[in-house]
Z-matrix of the N, CA and C atoms (Angstrom, degrees):
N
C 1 1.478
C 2 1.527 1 109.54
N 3 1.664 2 108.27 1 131.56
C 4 1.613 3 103.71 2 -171.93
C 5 1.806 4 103.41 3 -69.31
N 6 0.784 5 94.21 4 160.20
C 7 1.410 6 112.35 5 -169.82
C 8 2.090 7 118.24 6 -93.06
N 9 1.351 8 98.59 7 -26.15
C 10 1.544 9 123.36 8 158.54
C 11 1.519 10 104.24 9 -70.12
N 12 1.200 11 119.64 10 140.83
C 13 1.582 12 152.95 11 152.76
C 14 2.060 13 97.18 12 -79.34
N 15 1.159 14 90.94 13 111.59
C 16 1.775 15 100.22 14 175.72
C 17 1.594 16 99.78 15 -80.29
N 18 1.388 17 112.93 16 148.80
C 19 1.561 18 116.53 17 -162.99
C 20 1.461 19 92.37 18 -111.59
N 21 1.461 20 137.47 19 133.36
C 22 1.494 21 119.35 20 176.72
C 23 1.644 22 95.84 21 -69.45
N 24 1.505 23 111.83 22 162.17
C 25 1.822 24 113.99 23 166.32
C 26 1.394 25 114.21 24 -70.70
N 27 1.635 26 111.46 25 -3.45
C 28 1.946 27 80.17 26 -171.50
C 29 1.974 28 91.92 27 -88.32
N 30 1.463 29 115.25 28 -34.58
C 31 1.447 30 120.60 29 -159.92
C 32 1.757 31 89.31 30 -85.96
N 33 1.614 32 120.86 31 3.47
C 34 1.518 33 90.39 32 161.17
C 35 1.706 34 108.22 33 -101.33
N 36 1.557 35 108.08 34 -27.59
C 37 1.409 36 106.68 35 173.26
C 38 1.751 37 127.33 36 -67.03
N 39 1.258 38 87.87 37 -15.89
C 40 1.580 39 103.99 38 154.64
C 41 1.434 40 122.36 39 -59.70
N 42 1.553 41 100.22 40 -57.48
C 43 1.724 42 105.74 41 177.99
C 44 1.296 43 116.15 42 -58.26
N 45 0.926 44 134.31 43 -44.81
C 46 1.394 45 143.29 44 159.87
C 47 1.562 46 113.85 45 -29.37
N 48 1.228 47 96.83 46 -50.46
C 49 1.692 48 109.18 47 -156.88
C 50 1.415 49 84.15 48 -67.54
N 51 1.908 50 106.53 49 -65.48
C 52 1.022 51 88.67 50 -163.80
C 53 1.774 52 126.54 51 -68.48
N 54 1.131 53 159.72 52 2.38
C 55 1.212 54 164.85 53 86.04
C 56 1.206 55 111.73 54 27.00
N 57 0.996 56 111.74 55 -69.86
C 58 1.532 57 106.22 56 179.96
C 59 1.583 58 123.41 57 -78.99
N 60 1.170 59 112.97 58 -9.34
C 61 1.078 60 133.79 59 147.93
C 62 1.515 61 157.84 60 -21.17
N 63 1.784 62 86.48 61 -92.25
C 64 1.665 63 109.83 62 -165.16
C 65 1.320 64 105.02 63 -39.68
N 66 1.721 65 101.35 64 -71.21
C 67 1.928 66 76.49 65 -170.22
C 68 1.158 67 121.11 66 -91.20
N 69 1.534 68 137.39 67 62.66
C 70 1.281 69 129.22 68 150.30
C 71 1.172 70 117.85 69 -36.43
N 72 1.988 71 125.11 70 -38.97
C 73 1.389 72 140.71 71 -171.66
C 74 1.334 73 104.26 72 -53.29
N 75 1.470 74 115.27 73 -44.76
C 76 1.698 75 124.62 74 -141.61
C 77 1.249 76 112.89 75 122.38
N 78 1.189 77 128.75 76 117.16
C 79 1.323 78 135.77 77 168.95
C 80 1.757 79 126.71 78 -74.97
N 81 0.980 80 110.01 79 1.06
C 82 1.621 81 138.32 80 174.16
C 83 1.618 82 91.59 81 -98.37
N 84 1.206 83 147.46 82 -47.05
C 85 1.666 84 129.53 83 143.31
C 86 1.291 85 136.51 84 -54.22
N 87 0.796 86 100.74 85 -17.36
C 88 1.747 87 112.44 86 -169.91
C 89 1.012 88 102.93 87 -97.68
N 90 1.518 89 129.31 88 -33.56
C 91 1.495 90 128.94 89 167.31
C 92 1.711 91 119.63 90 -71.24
N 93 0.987 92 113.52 91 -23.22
C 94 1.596 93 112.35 92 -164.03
C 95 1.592 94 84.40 93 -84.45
N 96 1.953 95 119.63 94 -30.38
C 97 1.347 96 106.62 95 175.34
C 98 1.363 97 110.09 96 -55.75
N 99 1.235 98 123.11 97 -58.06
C 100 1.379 99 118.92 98 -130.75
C 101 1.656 100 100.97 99 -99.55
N 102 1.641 101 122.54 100 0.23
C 103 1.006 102 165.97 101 171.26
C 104 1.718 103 122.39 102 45.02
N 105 1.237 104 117.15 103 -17.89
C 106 1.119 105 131.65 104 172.63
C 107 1.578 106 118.27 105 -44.66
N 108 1.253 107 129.92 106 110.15
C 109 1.471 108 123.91 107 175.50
C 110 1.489 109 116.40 108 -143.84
N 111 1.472 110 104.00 109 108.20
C 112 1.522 111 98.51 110 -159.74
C 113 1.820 112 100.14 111 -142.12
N 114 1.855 113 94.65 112 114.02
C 115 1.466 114 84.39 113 -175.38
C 116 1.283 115 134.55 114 -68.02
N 117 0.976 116 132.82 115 165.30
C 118 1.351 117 145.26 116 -173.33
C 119 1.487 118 114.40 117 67.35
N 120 1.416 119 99.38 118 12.26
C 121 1.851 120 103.73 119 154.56
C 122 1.592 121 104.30 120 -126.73
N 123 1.298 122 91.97 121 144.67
C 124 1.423 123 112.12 122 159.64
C 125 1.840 124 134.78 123 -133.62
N 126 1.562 125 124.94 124 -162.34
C 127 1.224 126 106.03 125 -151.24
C 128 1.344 127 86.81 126 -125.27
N 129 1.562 128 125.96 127 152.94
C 130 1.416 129 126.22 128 149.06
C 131 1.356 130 115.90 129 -125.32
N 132 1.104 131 144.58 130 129.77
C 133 1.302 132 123.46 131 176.65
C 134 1.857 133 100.69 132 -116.62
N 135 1.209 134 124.37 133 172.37
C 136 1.670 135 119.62 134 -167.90
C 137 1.090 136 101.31 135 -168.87
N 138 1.554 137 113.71 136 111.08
C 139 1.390 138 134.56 137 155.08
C 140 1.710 139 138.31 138 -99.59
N 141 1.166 140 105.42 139 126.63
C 142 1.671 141 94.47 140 -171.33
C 143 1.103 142 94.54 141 -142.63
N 144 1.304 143 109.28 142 129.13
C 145 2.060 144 137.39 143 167.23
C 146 1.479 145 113.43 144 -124.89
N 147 1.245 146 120.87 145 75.81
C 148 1.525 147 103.42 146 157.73
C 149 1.733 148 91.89 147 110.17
N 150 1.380 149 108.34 148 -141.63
C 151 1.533 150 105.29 149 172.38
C 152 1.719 151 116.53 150 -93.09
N 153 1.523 152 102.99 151 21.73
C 154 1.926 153 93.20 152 176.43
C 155 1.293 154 98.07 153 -112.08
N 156 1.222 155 128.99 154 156.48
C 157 1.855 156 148.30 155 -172.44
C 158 1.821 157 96.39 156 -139.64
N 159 1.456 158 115.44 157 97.56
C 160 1.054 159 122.41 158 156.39
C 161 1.586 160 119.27 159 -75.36
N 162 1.599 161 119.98 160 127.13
C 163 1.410 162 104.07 161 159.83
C 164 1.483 163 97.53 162 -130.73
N 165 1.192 164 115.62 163 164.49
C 166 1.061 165 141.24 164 167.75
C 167 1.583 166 128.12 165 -143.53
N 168 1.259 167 117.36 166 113.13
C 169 1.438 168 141.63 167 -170.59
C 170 1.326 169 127.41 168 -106.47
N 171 1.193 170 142.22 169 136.66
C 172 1.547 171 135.71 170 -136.62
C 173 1.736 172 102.87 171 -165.69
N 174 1.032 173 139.20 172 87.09
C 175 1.176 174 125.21 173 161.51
C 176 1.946 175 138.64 174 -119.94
N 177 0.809 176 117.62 175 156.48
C 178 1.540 177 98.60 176 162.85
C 179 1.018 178 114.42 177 -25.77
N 180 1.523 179 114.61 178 158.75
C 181 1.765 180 104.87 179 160.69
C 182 1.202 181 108.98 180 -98.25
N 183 1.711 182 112.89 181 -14.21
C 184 2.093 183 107.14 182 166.98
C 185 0.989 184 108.01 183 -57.68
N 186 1.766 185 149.29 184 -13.86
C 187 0.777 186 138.61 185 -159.50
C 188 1.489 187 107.76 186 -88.44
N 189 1.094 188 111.52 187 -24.57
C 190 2.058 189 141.51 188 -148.51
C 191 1.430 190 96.03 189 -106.88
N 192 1.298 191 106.04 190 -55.37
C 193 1.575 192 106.14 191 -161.64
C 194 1.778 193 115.72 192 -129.27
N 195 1.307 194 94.93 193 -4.37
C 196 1.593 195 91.83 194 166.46
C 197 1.760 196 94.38 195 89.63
N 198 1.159 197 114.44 196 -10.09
C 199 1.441 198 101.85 197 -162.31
C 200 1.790 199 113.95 198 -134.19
N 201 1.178 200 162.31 199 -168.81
C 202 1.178 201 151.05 200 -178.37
C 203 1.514 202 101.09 201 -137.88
N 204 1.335 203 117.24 202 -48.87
C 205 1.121 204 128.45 203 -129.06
C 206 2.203 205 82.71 204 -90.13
N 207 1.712 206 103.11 205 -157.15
C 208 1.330 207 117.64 206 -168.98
C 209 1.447 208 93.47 207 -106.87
N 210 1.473 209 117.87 208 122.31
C 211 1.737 210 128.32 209 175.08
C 212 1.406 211 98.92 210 -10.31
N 213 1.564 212 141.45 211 149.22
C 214 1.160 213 136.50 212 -160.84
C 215 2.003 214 72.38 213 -156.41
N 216 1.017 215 154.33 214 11.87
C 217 1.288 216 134.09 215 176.89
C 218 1.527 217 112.89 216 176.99
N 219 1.023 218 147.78 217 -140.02
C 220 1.395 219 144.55 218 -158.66
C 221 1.708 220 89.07 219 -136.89
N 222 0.816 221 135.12 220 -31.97
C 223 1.748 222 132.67 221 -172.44
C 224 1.663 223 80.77 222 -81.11
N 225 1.043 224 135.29 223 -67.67
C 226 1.595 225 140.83 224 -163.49
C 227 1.572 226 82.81 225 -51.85
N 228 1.217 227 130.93 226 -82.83
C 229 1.392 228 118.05 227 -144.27
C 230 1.764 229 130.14 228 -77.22
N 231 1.805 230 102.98 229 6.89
C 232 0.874 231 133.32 230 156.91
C 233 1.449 232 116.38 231 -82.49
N 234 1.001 233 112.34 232 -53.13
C 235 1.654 234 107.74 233 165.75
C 236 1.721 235 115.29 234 -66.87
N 237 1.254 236 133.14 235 3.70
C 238 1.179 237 117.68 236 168.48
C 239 1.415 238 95.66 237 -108.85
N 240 1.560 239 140.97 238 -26.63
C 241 1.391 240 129.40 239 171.46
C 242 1.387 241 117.54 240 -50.21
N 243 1.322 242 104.90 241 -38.17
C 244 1.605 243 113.79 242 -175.45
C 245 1.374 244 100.83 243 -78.36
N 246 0.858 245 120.71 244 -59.77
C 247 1.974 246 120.14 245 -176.24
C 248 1.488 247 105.94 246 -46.79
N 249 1.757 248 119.16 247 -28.91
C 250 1.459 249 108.87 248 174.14
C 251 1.831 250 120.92 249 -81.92
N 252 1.284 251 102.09 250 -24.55
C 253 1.017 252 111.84 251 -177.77
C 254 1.648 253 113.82 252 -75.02
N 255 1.404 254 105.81 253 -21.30
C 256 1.643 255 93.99 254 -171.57
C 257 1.646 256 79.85 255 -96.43
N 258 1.270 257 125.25 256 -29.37
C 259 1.914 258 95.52 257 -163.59
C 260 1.443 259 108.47 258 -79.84
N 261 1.349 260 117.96 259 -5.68
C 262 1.458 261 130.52 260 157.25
C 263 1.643 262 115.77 261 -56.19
N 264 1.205 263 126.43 262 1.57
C 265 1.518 264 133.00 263 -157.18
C 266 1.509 265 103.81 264 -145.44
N 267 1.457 266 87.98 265 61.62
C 268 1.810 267 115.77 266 -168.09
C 269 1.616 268 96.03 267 -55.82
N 270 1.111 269 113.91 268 -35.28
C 271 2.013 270 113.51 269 -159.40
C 272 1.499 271 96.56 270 -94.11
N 273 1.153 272 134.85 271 -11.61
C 274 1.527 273 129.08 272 155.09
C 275 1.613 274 119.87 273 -93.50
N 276 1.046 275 119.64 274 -19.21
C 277 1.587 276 105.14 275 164.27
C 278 1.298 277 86.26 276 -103.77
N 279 1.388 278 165.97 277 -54.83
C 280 1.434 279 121.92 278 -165.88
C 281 2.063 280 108.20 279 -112.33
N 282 1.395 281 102.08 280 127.36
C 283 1.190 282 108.56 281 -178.56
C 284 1.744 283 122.72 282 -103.22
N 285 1.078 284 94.32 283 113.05
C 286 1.770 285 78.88 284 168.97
C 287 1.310 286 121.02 285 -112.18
N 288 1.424 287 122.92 286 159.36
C 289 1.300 288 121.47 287 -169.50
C 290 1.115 289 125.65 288 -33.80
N 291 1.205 290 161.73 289 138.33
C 292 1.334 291 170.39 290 151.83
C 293 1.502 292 112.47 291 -18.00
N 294 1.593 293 106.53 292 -69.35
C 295 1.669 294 122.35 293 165.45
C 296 2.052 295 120.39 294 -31.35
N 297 1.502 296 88.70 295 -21.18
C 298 1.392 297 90.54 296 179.31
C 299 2.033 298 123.97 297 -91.46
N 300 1.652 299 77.98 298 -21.81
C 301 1.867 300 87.39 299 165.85
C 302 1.828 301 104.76 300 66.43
N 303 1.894 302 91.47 301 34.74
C 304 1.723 303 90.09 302 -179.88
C 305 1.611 304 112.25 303 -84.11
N 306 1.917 305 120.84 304 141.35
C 307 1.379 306 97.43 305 174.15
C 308 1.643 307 85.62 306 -149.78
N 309 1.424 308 95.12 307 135.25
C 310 0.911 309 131.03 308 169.06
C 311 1.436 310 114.64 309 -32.32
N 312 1.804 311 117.73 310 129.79
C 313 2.122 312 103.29 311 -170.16
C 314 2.295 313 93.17 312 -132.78
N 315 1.579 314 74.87 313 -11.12
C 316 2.024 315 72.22 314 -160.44
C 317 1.489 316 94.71 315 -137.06
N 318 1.441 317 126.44 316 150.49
C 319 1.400 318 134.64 317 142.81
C 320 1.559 319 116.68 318 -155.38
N 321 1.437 320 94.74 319 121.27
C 322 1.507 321 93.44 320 -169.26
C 323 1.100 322 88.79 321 -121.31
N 324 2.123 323 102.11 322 166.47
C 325 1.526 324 115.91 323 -165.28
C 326 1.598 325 100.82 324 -132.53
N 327 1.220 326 125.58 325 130.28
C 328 1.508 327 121.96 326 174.53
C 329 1.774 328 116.69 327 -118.67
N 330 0.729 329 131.53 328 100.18
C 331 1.653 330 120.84 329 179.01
C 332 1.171 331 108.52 330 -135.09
N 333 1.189 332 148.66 331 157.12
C 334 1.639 333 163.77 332 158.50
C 335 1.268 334 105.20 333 -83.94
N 336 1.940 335 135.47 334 -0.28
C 337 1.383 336 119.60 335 132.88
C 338 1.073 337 101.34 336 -80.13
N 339 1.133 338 153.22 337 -58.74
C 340 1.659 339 130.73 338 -152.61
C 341 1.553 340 105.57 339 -64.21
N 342 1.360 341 118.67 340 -44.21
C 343 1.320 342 114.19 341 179.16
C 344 1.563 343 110.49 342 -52.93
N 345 0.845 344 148.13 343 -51.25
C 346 1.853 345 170.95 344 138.15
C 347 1.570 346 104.20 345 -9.25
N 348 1.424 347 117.38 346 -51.03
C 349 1.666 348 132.45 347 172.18
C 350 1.281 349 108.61 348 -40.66
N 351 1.766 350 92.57 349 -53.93
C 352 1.615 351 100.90 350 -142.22
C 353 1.912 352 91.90 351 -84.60
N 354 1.292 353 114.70 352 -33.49
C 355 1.603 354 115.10 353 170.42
C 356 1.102 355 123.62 354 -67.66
N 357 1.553 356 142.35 355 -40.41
C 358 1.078 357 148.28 356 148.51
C 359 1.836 358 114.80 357 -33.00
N 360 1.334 359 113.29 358 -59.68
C 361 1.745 360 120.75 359 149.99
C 362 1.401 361 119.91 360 -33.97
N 363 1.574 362 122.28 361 -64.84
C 364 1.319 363 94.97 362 157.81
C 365 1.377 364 131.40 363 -81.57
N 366 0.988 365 129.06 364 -37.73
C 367 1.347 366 113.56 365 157.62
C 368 1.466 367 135.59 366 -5.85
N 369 1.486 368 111.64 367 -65.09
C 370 1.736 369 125.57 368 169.54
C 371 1.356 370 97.03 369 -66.10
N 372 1.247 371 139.91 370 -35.79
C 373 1.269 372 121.64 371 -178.13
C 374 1.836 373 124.80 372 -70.12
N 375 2.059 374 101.18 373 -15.75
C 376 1.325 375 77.56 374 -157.40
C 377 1.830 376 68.86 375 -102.01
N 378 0.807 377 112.71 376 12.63
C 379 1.939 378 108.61 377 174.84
C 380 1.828 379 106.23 378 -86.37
N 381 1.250 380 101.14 379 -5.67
C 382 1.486 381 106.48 380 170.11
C 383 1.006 382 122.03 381 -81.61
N 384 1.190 383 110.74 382 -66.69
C 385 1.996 384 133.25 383 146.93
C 386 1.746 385 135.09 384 -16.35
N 387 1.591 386 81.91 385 -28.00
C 388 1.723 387 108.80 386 176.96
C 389 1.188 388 82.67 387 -111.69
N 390 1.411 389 169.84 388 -82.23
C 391 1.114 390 144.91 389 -153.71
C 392 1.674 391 117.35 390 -29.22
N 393 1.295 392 86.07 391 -61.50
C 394 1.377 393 106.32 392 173.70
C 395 1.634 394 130.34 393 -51.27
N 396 1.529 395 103.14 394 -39.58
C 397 1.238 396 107.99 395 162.86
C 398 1.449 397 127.38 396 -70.14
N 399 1.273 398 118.32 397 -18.11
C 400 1.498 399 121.66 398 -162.58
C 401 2.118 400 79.88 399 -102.01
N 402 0.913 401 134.20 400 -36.82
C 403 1.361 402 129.98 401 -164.26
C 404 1.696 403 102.47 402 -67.02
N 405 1.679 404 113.60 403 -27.81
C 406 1.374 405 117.29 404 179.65
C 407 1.551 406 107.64 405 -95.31
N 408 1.283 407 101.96 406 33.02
C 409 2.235 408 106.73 407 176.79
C 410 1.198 409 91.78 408 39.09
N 411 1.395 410 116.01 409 56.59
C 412 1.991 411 118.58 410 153.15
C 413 1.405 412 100.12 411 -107.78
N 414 1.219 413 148.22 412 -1.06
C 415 1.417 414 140.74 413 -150.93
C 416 1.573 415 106.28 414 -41.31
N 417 1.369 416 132.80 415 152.62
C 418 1.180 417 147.96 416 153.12
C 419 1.415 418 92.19 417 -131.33
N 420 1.688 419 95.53 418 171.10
C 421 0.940 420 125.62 419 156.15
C 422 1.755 421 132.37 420 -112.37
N 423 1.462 422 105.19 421 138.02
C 424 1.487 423 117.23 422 -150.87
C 425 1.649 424 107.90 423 -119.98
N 426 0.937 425 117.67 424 81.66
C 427 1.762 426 120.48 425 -173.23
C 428 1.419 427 107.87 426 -51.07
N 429 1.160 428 101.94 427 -49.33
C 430 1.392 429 119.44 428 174.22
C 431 1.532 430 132.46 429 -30.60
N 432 1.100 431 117.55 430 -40.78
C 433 1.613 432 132.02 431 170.29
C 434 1.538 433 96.24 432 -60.67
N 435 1.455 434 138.16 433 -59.27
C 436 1.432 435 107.13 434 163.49
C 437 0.887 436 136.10 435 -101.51
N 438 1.430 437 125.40 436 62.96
C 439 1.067 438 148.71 437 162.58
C 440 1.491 439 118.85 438 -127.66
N 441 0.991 440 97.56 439 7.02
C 442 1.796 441 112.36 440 176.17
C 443 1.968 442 100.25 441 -109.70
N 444 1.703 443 98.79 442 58.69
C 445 1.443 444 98.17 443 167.23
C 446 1.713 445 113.26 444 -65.59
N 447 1.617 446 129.43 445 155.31
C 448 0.746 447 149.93 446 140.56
C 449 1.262 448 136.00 447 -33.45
N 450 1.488 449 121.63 448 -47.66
C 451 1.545 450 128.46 449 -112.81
C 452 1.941 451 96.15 450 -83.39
N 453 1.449 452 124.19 451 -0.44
C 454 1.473 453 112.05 452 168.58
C 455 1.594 454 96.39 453 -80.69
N 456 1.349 455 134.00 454 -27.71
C 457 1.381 456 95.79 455 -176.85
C 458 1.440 457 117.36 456 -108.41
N 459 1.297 458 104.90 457 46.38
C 460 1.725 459 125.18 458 152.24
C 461 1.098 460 109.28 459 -122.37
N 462 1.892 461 121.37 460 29.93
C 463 1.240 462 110.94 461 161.09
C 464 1.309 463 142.82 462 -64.60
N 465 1.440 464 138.37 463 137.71
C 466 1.574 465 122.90 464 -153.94
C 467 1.225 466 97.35 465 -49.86
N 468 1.902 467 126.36 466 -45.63
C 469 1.037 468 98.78 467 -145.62
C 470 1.965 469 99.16 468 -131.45
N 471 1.051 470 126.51 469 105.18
C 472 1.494 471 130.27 470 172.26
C 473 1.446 472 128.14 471 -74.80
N 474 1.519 473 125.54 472 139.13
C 475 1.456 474 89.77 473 -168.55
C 476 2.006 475 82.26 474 -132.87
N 477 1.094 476 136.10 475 159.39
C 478 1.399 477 147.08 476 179.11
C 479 1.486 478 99.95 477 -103.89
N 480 1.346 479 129.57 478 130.29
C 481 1.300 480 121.50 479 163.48
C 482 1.728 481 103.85 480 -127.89
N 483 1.516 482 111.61 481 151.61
C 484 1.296 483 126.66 482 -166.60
C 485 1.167 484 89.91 483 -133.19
N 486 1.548 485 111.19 484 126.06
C 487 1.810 486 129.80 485 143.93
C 488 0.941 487 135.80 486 -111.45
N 489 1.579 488 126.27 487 121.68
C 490 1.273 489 131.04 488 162.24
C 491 1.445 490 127.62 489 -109.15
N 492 1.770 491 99.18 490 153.77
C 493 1.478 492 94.60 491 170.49
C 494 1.561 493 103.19 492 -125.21
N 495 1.184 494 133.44 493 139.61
C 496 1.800 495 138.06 494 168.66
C 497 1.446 496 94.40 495 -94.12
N 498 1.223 497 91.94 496 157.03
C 499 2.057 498 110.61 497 146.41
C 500 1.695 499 103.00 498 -125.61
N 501 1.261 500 112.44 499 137.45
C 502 1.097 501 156.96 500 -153.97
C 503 1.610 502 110.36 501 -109.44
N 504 1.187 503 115.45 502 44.30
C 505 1.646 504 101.60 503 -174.58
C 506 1.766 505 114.50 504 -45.28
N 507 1.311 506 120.99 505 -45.31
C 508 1.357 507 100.70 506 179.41
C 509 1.888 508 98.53 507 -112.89
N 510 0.895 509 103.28 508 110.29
C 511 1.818 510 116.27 509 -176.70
C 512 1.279 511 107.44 510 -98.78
N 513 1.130 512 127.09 511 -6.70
C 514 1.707 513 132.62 512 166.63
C 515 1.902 514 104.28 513 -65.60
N 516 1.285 515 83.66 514 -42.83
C 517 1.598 516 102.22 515 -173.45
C 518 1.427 517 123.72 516 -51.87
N 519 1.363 518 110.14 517 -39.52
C 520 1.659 519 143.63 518 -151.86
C 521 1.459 520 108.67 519 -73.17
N 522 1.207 521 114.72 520 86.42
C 523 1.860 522 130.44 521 -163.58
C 524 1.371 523 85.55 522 -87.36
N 525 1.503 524 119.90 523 -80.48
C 526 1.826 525 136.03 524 -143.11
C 527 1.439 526 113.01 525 -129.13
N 528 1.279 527 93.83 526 162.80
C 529 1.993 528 107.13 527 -169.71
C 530 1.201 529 106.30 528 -147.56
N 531 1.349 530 116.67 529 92.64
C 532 1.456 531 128.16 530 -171.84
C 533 1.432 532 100.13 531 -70.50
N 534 1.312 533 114.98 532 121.92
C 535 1.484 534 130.95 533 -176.63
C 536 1.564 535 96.22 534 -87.27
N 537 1.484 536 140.74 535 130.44
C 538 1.247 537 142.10 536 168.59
C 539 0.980 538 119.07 537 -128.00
N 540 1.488 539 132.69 538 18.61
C 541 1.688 540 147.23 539 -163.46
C 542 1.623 541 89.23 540 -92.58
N 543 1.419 542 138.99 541 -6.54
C 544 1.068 543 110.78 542 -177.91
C 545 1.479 544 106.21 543 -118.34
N 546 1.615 545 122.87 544 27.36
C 547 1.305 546 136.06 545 -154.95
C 548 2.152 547 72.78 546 -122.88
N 549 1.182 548 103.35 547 -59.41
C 550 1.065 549 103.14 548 -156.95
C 551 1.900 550 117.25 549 -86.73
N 552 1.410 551 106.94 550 -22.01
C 553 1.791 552 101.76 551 165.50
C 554 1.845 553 84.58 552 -135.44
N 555 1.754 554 94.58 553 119.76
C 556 1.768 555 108.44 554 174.15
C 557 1.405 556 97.78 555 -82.75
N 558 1.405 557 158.44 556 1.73
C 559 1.384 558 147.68 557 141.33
C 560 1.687 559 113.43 558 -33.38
N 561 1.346 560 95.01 559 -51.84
C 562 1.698 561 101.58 560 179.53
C 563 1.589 562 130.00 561 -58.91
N 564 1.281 563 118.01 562 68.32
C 565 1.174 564 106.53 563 -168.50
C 566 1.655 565 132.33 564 -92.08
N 567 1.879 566 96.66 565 10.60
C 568 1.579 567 87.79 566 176.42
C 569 2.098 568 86.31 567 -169.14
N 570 1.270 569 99.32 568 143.21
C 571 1.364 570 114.57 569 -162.09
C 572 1.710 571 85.83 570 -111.75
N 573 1.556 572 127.83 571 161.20
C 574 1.225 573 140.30 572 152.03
C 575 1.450 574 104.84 573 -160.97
N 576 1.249 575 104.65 574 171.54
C 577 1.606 576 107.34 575 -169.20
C 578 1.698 577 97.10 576 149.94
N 579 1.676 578 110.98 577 -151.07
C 580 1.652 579 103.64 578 -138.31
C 581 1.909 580 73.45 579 -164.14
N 582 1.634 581 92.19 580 130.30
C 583 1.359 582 102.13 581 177.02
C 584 1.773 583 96.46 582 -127.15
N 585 1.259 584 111.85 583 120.00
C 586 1.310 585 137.17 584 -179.14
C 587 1.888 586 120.12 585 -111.54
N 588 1.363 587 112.00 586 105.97
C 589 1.807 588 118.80 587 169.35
C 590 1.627 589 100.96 588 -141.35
N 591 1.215 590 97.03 589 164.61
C 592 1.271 591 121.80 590 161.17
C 593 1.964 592 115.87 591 -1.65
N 594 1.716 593 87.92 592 -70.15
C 595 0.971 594 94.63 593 -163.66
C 596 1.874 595 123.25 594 -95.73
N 597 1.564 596 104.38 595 -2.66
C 598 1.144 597 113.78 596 161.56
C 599 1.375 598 128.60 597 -152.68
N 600 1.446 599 128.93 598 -151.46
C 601 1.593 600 139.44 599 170.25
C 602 0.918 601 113.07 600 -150.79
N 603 1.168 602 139.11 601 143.53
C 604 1.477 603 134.61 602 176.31
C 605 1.561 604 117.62 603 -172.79
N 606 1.358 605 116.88 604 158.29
C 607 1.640 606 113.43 605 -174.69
C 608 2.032 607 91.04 606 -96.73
N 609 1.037 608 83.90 607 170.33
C 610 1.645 609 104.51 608 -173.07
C 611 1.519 610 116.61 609 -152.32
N 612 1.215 611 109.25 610 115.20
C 613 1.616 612 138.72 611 161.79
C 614 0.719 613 144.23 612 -79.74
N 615 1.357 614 149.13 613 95.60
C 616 1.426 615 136.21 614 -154.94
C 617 1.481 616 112.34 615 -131.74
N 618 1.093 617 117.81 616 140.59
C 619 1.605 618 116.69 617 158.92
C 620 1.883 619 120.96 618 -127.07
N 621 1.084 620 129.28 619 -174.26
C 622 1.803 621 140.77 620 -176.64
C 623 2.004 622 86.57 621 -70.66
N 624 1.654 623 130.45 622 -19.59
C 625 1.193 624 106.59 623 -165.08
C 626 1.960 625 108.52 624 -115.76
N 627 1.542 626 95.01 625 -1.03
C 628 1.734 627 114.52 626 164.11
C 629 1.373 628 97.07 627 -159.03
N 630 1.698 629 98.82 628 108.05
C 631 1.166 630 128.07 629 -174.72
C 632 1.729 631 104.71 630 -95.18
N 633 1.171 632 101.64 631 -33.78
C 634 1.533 633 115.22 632 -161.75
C 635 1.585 634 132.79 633 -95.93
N 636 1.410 635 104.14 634 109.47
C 637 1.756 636 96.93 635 -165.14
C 638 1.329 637 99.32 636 -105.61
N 639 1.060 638 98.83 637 156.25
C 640 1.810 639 124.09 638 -143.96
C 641 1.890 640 93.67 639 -116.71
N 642 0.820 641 100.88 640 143.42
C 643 2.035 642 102.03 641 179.13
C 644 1.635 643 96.09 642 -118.91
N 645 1.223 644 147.82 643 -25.77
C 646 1.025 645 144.94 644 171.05
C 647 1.403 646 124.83 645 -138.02
C-alpha cells in the first residue's frame, strides 16, 4: 500500500490558488481570524503542481526582528531593512535539491511594519517641506499631523508574511527543501504548516535540528 495520500487536482489547484492568495485582504486580518500567535513559532505552508512550488511563510515579527512594535529608532529600522532583505532571498532560506533545477521567479513581502516604515518616511519628508514652508511666512495650519495616530503599529501583535513562487524545470526530481530561516533569524525556533502535491498532504514540523522536508 502506497504510503502517499493522492490529492484530487481540483482541491490541489485550489491549494495553490489559494496560496497565492489568502492574504490579498491583509494578513493583520487574517490573523486575528485564524488567531493563533505564538512567538518563536511560525508558519510554512508548500504547494507544488507540475513545475510551480508555492511557499508561503508567516511569522511573528519578534521572531524576525526581536521587536513587534513600528521602528522606534535607527538600530530598529535597520534591523527591519535587513530582515526584509534576507526574506527577499527566497532561494537561500528555502533550498531544494539541485536535481530538481528549482529557481526562484517571485518573492513578495507583506507586513503592517513595513507599511508603517514606508509612511512614517514620508511623513518626515513632508514635515520637512512644512518646515520649509512655515520658514518662508507661508504657515498654514495642518490638523492632520494629529490625526495621523499610530496606534496599529504598536500593535501587541505583528506578523511578516513572505511568498514565494519557484519553477522547477525537472519536478520529477524534487525530493527536499532545505529550510534555513532558522540559520538565519535564531528567534525562529519551530516551523509548522502543510505540504501539499499531487501525490500527497501532510502537516510539517520543523526545527534548527530537522530543517529538511522530504517530498518522497
Amino acid at each position: 500500500m502506497s504510503r502517499f495520500k493522492t490529492v484530487p487536482a481540483g482541491l490541489l489547484a485550489g491549494s495553490l490558488c489559494l496560496f497565492s492568495s489568502a492574504y490579498s485582504l491583509g494578513n493583520e486580518t487574517t490573523h486575528r481570524q485564524h488567531g493563533a500567535h505564538v512567538h518563536g513559532t511560525a508558519t510554512l505552508n508548500i504547494a507544488q503542481e507540475g513545475q510551480r512550488l508555492d511557499l508561503i511563510f508567516e511569522s511573528p515579527a519578534a521572531n524576525l526582528l526581536g521587536f513587534e512594535h513600528a521602528p522606534e529608532n535607527k538600530q530598529q529600522k535597520e534591523a527591519l531593512a535587513e530582515a526584509v532583505t534576507q526574506l527577499k532571498q527566497g532561494a537561500t532560506l528555502f533550498t531544494p535539491n539541485p536535481e530538481a533545477e528549482c529557481t526562484l521567479k517571485s518573492a513578495d513581502l507583506d507586513s503592517s511594519l513595513i507599511h508603517h516604515n514606508e509612511h512614517a518616511e514620508e511623513h518626515d519628508d513632508h514635515d520637512e517641506e512644512h518646515d520649509e514652508h512655515v520658514a518662508g511666512g507661508h504657515h498654514e495650519e495642518h490638523g492632520h499631523h494629529e490625526e495621523h495616530g499610530h496606534d496599529e503599529a504598536h500593535e501587541s501583535h505583528s506578523e511578516m508574511l513572505a511568498t514565494y513562487q519557484f519553477h522547477c524545470a525537472s519536478p520529477e526530481k524534487l525530493k527536499t527543501i532545505s529550510v534555513n530561516l532558522f540559520k538565519s533569524f535564531s528567534g525562529t525556533e519551530k516551523i509548522t504548516g502543510q505540504l501539499i502535491t499531487a501525490q500527497q498532504q501532510r502537516a510539517l514540523e520543523l526545527d534548527a535540528h530537522g530543517p529538511i522536508i522530504t517530498f518522497k
